[in-house]
ROLO-485573 format. One line per 10 residues: number of its first residue (from 1); their letters; for each residue y, x, z of N, C-alpha, C. Coordinates in Angstrom, 1 decimal, always signed. Atoms other than C-alpha are relative to their C-alpha. Layout:
! residues N
NUM> A> Y X Z Y X Z Y X Z | ... .
This chain:
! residues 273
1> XXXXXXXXXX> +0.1 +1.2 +0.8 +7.1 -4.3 +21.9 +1.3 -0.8 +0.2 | -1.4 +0.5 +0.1 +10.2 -6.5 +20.9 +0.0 -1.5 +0.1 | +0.3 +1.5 +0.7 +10.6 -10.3 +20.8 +1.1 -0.7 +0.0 | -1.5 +0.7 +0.5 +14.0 -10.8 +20.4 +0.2 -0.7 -1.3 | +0.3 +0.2 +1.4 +15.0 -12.6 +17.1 +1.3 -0.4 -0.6 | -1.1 +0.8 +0.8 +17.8 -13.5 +14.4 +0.0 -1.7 +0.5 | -0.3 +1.6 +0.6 +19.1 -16.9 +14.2 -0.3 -0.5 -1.3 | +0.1 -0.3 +1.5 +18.6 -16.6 +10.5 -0.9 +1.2 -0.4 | +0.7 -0.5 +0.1 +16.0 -15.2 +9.0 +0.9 +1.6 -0.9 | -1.4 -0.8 +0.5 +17.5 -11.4 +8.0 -0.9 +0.6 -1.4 .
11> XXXXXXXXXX> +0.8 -0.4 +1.8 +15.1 -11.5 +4.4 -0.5 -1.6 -0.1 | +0.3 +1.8 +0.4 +14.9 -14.9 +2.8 -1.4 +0.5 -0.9 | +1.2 -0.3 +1.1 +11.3 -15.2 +0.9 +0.4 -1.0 -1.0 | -1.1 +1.0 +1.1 +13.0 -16.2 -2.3 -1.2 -0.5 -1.2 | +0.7 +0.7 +1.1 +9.7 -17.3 -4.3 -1.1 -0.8 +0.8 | +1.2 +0.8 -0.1 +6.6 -19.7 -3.1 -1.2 +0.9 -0.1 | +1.1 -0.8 +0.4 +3.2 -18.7 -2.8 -0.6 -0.7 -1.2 | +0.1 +0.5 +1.4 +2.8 -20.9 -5.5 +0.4 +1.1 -1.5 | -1.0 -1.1 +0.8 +5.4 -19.0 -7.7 -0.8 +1.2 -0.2 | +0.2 -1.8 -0.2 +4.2 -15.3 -6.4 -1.7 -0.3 -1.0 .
21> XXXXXXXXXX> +1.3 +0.7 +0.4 +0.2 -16.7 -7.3 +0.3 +0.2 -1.5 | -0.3 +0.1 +1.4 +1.4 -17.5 -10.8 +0.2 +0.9 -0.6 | -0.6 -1.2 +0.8 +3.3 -14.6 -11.5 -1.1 +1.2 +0.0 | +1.0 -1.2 +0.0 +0.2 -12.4 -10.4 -1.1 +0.2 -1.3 | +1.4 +0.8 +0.6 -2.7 -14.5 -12.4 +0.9 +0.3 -1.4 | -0.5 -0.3 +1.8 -0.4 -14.1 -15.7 +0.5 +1.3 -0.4 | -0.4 -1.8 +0.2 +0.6 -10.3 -15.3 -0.8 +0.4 -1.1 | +1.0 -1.4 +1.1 -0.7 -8.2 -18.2 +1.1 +1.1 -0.2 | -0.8 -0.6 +0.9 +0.9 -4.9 -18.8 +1.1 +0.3 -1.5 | -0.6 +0.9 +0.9 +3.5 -5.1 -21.5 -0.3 +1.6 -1.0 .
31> XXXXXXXXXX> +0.3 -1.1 +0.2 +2.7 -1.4 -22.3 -1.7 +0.4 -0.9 | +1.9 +0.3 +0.6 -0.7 -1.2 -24.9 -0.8 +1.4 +0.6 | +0.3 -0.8 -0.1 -1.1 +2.2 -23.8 -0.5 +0.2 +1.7 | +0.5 +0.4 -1.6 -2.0 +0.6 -19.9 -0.8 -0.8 +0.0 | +0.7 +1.2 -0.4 -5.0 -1.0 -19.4 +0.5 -0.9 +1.2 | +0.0 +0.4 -1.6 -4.4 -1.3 -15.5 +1.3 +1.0 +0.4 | -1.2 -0.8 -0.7 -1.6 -0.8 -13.7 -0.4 +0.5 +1.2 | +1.2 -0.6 -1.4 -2.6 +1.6 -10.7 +1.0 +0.0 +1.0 | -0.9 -0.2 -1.7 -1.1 +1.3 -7.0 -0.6 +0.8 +0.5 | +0.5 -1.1 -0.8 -1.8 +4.3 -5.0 +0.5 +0.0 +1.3 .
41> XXXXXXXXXX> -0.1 +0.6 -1.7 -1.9 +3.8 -0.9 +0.2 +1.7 +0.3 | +0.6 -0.7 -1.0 -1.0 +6.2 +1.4 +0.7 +0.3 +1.2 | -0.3 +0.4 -1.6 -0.4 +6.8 +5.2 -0.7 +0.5 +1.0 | +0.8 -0.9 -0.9 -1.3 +8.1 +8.3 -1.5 -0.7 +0.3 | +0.8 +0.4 -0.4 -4.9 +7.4 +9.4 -0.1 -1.4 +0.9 | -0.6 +1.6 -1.1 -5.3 +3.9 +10.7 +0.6 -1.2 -0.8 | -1.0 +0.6 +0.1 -2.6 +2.4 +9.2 -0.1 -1.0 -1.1 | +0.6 +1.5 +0.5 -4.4 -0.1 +7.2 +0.5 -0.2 -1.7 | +0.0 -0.1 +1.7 -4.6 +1.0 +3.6 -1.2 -0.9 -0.7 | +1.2 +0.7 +0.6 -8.2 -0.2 +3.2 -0.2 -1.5 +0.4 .
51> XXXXXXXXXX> -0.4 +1.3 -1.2 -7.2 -3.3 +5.4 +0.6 -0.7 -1.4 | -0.9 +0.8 +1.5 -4.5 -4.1 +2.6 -0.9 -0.5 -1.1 | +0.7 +0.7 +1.4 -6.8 -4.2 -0.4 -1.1 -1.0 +0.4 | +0.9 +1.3 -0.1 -9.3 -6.0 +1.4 +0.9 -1.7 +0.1 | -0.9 +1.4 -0.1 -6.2 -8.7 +2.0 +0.1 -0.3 -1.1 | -1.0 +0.9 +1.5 -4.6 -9.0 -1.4 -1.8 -0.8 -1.0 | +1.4 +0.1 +1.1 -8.7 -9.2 -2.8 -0.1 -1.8 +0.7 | +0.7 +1.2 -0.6 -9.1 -12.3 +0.0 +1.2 -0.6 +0.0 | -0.8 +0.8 +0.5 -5.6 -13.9 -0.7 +0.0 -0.3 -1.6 | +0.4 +0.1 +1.4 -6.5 -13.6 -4.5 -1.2 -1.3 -0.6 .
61> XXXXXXXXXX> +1.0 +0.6 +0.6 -9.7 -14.9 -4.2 -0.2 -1.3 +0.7 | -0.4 +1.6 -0.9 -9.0 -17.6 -1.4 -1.0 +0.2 +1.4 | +0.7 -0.4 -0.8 -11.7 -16.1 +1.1 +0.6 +1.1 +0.8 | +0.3 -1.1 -1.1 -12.0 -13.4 +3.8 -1.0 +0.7 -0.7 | +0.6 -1.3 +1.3 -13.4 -10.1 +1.6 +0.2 +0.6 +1.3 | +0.4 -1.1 -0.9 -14.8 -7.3 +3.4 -0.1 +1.4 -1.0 | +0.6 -0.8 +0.7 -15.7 -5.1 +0.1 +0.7 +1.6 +0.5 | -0.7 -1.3 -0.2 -13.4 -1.9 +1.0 -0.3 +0.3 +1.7 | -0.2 -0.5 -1.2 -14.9 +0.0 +4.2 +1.3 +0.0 +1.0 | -0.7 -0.4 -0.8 -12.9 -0.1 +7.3 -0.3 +0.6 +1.3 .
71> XXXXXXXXXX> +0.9 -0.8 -1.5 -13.4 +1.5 +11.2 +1.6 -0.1 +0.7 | -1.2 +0.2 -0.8 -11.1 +0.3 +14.4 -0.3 +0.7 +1.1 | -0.1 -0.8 -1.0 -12.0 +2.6 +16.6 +0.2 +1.6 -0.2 | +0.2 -1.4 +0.3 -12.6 +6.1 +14.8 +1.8 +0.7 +0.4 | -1.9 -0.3 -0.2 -9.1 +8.2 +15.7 +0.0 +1.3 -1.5 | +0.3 -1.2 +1.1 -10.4 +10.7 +12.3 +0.3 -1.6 -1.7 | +0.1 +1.1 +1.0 -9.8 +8.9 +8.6 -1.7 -0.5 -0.5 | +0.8 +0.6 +0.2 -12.5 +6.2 +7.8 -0.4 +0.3 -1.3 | +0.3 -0.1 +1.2 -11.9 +6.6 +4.2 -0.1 +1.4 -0.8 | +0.9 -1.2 +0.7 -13.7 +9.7 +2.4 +0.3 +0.5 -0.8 .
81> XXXXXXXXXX> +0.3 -0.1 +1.1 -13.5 +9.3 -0.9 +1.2 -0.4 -0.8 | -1.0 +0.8 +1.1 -10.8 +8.6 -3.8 -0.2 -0.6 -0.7 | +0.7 +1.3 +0.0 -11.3 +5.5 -4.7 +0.7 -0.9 -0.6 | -0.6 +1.1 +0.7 -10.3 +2.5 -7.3 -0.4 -0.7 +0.2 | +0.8 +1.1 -0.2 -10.9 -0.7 -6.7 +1.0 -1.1 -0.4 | -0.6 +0.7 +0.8 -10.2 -3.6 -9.1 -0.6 -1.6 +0.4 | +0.0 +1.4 -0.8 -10.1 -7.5 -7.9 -0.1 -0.7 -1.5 | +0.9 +1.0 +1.1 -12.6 -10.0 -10.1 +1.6 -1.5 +0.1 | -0.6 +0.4 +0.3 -10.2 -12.4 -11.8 -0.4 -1.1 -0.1 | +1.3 +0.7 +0.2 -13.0 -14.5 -12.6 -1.3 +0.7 -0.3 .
91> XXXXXXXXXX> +1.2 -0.6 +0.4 -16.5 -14.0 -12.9 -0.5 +1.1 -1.3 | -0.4 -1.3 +1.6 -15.7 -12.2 -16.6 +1.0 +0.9 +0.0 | -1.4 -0.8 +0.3 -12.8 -10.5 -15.9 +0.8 +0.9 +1.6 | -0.7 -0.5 -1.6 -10.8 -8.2 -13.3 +1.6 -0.1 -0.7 | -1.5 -0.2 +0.2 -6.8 -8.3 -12.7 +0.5 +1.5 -0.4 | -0.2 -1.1 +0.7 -5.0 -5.8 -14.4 +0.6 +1.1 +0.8 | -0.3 -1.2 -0.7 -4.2 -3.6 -11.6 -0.8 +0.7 +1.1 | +1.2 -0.4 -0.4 -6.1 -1.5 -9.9 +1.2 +0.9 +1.7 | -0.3 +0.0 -1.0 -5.7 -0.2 -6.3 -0.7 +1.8 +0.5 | +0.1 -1.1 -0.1 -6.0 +3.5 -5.5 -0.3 +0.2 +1.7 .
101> XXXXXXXXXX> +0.7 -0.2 -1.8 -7.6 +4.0 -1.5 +0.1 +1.9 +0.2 | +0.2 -1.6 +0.1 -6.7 +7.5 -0.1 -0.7 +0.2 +1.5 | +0.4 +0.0 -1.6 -8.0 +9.3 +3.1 +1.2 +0.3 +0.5 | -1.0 +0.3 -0.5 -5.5 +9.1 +5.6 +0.9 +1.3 +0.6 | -0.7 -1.8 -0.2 -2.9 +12.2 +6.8 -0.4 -0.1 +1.2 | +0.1 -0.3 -0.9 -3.5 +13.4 +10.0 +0.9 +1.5 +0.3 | -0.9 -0.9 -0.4 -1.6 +16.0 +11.8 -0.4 +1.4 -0.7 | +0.8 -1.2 +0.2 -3.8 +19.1 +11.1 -0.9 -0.3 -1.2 | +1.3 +0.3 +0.7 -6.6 +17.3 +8.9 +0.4 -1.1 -0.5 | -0.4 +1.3 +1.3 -6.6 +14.6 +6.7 +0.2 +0.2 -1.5 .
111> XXXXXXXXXX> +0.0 -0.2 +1.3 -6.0 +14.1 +3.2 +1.0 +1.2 -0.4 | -0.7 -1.0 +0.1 -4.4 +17.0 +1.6 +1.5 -0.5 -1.2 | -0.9 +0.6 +0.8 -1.2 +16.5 +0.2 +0.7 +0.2 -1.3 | +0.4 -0.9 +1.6 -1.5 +19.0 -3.1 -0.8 -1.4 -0.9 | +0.8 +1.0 +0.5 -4.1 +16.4 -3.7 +0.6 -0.9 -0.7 | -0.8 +1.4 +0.6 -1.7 +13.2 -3.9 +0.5 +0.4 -0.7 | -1.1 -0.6 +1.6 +0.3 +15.1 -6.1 -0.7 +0.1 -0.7 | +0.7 -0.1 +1.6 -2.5 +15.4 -8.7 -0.3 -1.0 -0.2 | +0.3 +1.1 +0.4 -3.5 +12.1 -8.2 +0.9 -0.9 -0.7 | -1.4 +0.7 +0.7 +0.2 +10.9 -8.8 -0.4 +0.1 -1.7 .
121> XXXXXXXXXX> +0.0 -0.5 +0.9 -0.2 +12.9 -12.1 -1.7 -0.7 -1.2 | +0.9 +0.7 +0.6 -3.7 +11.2 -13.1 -1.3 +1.7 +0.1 | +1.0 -1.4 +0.2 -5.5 +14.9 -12.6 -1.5 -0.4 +1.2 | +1.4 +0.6 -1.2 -8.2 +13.2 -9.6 -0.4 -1.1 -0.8 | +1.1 +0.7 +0.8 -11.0 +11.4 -10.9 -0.4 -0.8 +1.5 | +1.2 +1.2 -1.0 -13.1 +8.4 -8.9 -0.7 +0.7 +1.1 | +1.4 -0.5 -0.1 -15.3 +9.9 -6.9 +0.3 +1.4 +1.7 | -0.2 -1.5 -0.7 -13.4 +13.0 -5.4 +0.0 -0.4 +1.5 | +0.3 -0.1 -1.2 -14.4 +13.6 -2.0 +1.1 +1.6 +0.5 | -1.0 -1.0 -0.2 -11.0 +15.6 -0.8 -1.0 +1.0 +1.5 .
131> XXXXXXXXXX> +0.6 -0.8 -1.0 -12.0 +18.6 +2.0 +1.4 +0.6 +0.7 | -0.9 -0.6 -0.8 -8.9 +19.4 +4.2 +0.0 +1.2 +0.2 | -0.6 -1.4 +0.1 -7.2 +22.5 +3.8 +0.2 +0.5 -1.6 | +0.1 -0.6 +1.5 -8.6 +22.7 +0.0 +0.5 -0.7 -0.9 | -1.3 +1.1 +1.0 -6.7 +21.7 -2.9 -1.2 +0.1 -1.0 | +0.6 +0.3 +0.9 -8.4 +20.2 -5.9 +0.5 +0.9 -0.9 | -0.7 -1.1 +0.9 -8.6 +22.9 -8.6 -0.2 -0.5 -1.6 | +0.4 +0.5 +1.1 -9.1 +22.9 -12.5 -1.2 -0.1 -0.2 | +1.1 -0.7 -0.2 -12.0 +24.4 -12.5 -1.3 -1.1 +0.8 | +0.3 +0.6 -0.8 -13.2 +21.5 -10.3 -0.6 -1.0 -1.1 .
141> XXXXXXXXXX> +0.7 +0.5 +0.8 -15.7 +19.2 -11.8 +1.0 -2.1 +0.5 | -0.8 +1.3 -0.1 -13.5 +15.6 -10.4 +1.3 +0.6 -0.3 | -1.4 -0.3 +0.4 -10.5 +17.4 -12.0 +0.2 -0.7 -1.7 | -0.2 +0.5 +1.6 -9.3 +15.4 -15.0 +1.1 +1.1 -0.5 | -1.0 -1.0 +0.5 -7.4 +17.8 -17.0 +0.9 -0.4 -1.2 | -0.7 +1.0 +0.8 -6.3 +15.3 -19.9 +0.6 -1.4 +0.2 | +0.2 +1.3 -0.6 -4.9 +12.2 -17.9 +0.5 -1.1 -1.1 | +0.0 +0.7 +0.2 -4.2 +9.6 -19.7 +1.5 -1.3 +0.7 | -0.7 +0.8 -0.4 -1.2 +7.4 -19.1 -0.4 -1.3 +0.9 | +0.6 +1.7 -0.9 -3.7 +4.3 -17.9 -1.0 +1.2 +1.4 .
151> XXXXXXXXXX> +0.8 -0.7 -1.2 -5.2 +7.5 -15.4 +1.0 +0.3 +1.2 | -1.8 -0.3 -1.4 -1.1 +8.2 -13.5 -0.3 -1.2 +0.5 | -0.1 +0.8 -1.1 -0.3 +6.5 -10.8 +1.7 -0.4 -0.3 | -1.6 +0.9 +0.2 +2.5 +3.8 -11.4 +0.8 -0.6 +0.9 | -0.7 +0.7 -1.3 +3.6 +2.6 -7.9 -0.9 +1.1 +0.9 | +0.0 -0.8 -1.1 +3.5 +4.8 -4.9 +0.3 -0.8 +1.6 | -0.9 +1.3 -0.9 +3.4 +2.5 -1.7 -0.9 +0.9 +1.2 | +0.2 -0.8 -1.3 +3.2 +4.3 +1.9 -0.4 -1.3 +0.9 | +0.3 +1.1 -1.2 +1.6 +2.3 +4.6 +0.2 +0.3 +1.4 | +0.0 -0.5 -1.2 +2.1 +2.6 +8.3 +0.3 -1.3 +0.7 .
161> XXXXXXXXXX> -0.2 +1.1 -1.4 +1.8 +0.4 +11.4 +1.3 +0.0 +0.1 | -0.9 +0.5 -0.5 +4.7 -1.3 +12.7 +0.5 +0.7 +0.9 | -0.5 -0.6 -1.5 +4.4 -0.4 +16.2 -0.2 +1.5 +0.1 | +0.4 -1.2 +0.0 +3.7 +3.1 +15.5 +1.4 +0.9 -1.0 | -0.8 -0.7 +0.4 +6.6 +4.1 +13.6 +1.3 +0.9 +0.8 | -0.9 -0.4 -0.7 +8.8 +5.3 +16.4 -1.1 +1.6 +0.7 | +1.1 -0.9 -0.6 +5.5 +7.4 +17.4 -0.3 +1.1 -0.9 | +1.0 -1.0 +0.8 +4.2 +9.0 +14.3 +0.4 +1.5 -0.1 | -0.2 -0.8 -0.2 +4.1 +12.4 +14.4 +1.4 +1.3 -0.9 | -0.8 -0.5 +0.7 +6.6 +14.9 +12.9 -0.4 +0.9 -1.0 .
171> XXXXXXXXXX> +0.4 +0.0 +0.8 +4.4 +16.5 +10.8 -0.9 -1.0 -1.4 | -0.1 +0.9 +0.8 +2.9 +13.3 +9.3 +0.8 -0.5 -0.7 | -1.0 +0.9 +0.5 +6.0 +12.1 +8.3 +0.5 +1.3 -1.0 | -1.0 -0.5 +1.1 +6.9 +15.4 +6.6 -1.1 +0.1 -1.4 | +1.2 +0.8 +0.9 +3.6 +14.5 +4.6 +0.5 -0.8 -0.7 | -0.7 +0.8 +1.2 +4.9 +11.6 +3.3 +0.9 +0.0 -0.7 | -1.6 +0.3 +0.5 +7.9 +12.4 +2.8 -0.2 +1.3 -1.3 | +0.5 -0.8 +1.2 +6.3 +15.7 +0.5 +0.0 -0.9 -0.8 | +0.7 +1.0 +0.7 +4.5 +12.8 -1.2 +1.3 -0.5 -1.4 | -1.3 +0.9 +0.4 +7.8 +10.5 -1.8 +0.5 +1.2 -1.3 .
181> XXXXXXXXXX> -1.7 -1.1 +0.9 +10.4 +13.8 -3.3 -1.4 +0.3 -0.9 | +0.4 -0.5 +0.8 +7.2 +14.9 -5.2 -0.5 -1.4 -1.2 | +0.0 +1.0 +0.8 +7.0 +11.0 -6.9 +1.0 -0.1 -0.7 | -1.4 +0.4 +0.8 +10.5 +10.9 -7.3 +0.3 +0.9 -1.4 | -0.3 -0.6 +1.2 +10.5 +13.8 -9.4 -0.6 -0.1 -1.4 | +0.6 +0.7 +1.5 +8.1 +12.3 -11.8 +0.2 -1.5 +0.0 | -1.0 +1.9 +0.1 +10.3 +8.7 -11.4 -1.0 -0.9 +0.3 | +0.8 +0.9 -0.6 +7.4 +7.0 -10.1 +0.4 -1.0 +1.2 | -0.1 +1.2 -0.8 +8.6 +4.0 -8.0 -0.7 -0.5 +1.4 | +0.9 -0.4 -1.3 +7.5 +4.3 -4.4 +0.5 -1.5 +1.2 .
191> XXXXXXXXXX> +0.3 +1.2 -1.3 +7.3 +1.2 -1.6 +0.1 +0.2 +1.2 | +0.8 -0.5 -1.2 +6.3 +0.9 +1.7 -0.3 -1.3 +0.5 | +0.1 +0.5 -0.7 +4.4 -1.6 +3.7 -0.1 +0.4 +1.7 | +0.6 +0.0 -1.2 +4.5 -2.1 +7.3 -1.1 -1.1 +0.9 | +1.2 +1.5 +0.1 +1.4 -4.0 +8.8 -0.2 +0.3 +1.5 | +0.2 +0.1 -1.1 -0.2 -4.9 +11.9 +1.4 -0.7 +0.7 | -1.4 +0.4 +0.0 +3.5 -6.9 +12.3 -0.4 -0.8 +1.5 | +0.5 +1.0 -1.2 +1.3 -9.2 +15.0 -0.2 +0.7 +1.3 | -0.2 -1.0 -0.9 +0.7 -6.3 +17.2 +1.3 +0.9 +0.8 | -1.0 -0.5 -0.5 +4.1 -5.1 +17.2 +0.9 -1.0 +0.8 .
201> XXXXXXXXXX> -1.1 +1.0 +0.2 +5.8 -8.3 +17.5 -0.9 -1.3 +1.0 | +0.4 +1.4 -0.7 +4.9 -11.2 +20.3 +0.0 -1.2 -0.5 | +0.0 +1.5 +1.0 +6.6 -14.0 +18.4 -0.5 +0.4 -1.1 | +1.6 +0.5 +1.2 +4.5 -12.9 +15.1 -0.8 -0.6 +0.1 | +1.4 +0.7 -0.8 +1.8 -13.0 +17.3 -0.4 -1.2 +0.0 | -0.1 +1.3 -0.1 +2.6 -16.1 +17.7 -0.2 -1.1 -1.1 | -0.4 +0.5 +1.2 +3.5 -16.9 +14.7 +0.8 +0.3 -1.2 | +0.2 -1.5 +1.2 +3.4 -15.1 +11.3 +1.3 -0.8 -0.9 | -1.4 +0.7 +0.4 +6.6 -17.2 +10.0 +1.0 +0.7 +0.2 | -0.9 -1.1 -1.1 +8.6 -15.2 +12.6 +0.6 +1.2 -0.7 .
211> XXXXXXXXXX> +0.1 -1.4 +0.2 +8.2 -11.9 +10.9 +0.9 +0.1 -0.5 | -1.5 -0.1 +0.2 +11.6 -11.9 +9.1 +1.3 -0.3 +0.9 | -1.3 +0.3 -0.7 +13.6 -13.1 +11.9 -0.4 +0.7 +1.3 | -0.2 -0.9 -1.4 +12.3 -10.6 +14.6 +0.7 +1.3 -0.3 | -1.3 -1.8 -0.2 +15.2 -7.8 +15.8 -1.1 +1.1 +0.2 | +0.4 -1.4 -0.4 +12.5 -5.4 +16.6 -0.3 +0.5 -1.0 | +0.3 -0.4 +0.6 +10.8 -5.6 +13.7 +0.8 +0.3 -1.3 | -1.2 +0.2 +0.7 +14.3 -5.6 +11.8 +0.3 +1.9 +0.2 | -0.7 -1.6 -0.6 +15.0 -2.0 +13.8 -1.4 +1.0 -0.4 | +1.4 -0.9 +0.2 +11.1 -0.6 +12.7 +0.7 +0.2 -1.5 .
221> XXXXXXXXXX> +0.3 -0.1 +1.5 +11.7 -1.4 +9.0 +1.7 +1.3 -0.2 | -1.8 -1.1 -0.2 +15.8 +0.6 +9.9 -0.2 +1.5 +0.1 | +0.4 -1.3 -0.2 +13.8 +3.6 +11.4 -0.7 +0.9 -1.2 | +0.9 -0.1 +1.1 +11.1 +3.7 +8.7 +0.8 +0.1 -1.6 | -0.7 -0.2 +0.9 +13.8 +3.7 +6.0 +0.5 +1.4 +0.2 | -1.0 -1.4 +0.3 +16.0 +6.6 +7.1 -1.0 +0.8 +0.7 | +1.0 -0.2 +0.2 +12.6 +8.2 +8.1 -0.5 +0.8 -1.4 | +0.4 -0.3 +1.6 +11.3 +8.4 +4.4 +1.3 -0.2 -0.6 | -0.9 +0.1 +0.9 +14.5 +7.7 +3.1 -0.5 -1.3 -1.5 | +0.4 +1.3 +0.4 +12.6 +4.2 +1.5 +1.4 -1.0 +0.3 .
231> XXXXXXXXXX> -1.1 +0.8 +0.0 +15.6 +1.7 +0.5 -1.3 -1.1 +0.7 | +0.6 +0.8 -0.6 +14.8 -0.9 +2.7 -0.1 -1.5 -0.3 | +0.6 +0.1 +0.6 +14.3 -3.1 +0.3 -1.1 -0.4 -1.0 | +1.6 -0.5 +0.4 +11.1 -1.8 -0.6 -0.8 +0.1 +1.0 | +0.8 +0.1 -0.7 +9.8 -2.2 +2.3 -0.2 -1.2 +0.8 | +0.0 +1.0 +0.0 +7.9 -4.8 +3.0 -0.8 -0.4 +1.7 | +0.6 +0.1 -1.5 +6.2 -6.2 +6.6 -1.6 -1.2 -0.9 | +1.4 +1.3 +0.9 +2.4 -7.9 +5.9 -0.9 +0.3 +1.3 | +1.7 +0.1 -1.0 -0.5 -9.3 +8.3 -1.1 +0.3 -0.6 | +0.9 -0.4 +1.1 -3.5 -7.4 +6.8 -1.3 -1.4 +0.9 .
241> XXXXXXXXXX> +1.2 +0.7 -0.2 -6.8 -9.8 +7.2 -0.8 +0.7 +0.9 | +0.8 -1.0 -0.6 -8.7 -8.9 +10.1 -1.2 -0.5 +1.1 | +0.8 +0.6 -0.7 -9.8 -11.2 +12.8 -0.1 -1.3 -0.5 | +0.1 +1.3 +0.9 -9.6 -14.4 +10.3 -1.4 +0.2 -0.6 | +1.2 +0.6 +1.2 -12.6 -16.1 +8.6 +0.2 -0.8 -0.2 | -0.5 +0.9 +1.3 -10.5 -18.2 +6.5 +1.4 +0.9 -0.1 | -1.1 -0.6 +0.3 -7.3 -17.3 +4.6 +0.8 -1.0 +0.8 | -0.8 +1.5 -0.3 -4.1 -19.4 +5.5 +0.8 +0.7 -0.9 | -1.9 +0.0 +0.6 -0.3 -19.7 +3.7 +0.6 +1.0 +0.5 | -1.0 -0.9 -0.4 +1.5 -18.1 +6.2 -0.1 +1.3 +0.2 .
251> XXXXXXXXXX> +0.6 -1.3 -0.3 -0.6 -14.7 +6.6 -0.3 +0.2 -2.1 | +0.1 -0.2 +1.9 -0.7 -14.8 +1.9 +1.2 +0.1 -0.2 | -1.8 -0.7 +0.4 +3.2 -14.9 +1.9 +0.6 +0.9 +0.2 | -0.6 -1.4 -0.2 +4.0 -11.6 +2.8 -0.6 +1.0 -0.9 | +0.2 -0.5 +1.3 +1.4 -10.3 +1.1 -0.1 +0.1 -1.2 | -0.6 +0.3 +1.9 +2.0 -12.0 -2.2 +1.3 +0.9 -0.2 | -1.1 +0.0 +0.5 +5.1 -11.4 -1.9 +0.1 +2.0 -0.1 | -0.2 -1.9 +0.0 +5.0 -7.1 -1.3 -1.2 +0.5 -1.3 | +0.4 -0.2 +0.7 +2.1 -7.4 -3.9 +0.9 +0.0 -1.6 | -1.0 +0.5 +0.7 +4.5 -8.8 -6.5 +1.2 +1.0 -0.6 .
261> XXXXXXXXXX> -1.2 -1.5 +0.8 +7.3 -6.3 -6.1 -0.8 +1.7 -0.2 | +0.5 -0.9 +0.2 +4.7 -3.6 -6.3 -0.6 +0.1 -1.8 | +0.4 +0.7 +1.0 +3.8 -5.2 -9.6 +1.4 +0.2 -1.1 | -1.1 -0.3 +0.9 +7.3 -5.5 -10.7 +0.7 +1.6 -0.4 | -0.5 -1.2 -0.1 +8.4 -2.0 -9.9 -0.8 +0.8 -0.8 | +0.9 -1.3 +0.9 +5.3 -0.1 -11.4 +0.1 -0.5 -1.8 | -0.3 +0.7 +1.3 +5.7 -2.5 -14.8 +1.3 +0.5 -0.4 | -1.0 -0.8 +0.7 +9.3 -1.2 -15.2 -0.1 +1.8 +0.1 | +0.5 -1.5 +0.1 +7.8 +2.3 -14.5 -0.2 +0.2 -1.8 | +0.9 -0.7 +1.1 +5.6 +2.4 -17.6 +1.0 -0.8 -1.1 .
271> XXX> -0.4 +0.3 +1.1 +7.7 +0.5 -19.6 +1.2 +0.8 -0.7 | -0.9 -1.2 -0.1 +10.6 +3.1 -19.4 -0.8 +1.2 +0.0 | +0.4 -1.1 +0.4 +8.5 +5.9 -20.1 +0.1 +0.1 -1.7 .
């Protein structure tokens, strides 16, 4: 753990959570052929995919949201199932992007990575319960075989702990990095969050303001770039919601803000197709 820090913050947050808020709440695809713009999570086990959507749902909605399963002890992935999940806008309506939940990679086991590539492609349906080692086939009854431009996946955003990126294994990383070169070749627009920023970082800990102007966490997002080869960027640092039972400001501004450019980047996706 690091707690050295800039003088100067070394990433200015150049909009408000006002601003970011606004720009979310008025988003509509510009594209008629996209209902929902889809974000697709993925990352080593752990690393706080289902954590994320439960945050952006409870900085959205102004509470502490639990709806997306999580598990802090299990060392196997928590999450099962491939999975959408769309955030109530109001009582009549959901926001127009939807949030793709995968199971997590593991060394040996875990989600399979044939998989993410169909799901990039829109060929995985709701539902599918992946099985390590097996690849989704046609033949497969959660196999969509006609996707649908509003069924692809428009942003590609990799998640992984902070303090864990100097650790993760050498075959996990060549997992994502499959993932990544097999997005790029269908020009899909890929991210990265790093999270758990409070764990890595003392002065976060401390105080979630911090997180741009700590050197360690400046040297995680440096590793994690030439790593995945992610412009850095695109990668963003966020405190997922976890031991809070209220929102605050300074734990919504990182999130807004990596929500936002996840938002911008998958919109100039579909609109360049």
């Amino acid at each position: 753990m690091g707690g050295a820090s800039f003088s100067q913050p070394w990433r200015s947050m150049p909009w408000t959570n006002e601003e970011n808020l606004n720009f979310i709440k008025s988003y509509k695809p510009q594209n008629n052929d996209v209902e929902n713009l889809r974000i697709l999570l993925h990352g080593p086990v752990g690393a706080g995919k289902s954590s994320f959507i439960n945050s952006v749902e409870s900085v959205l909605l102004g509470r502490v949201t639990g709806r997306v399963m999580t598990d802090t002890i299990s060392g196997c992935s928590f999450t099962k199932k491939y999975k959408a999940f769309k955030i109530h806008k109001d009582p009549e309506s959901f926001y127009p992007f939807i949030f793709n939940d995968t199971m997590g990679f593991e060394q040996r086991n875990g989600m399979n990575v044939e998989d993410i590539k169909l799901a990039l492609m829109g060929h995985v349906t709701e539902g599918y319960k992946p099985i390590p080692g097996v690849q989704l086939k046609e033949s497969d009854q959660e196999y969509n075989s006609c996707p649908s431009l509003d069924d692809r996946v428009h942003a590609l955003v990799c998640v992984m702990p902070a303090d864990l990126v100097s650790l993760i294994s050498d075959e996990v990383v060549k997992k994502m990095r499959d993932v990544r070169l097999a997005a790029s070749d269908m020009g899909i627009p890929q991210l990265a969050i790093l999270t758990k920023v409070d764990e890595a970082c003392p002065e976060v800990k401390n105080n979630i303001k911090n997180v741009y102007e700590s050197n360690y966490l400046k040297e995680k997002v440096d590793k994690f770039s030439l790593m995945l080869g992610i412009p850095q960027n695109c990668i963003f640092l966020v405190k997922n919601y976890e031991s809070e039972l209220q929102t605050n400001e300074d734990i919504n501004g990182p999130i807004l803000i990596a929500l936002r450019q996840m938002i911008v980047y998958g919109e100039d996706f579909i609109n360049n197709l």
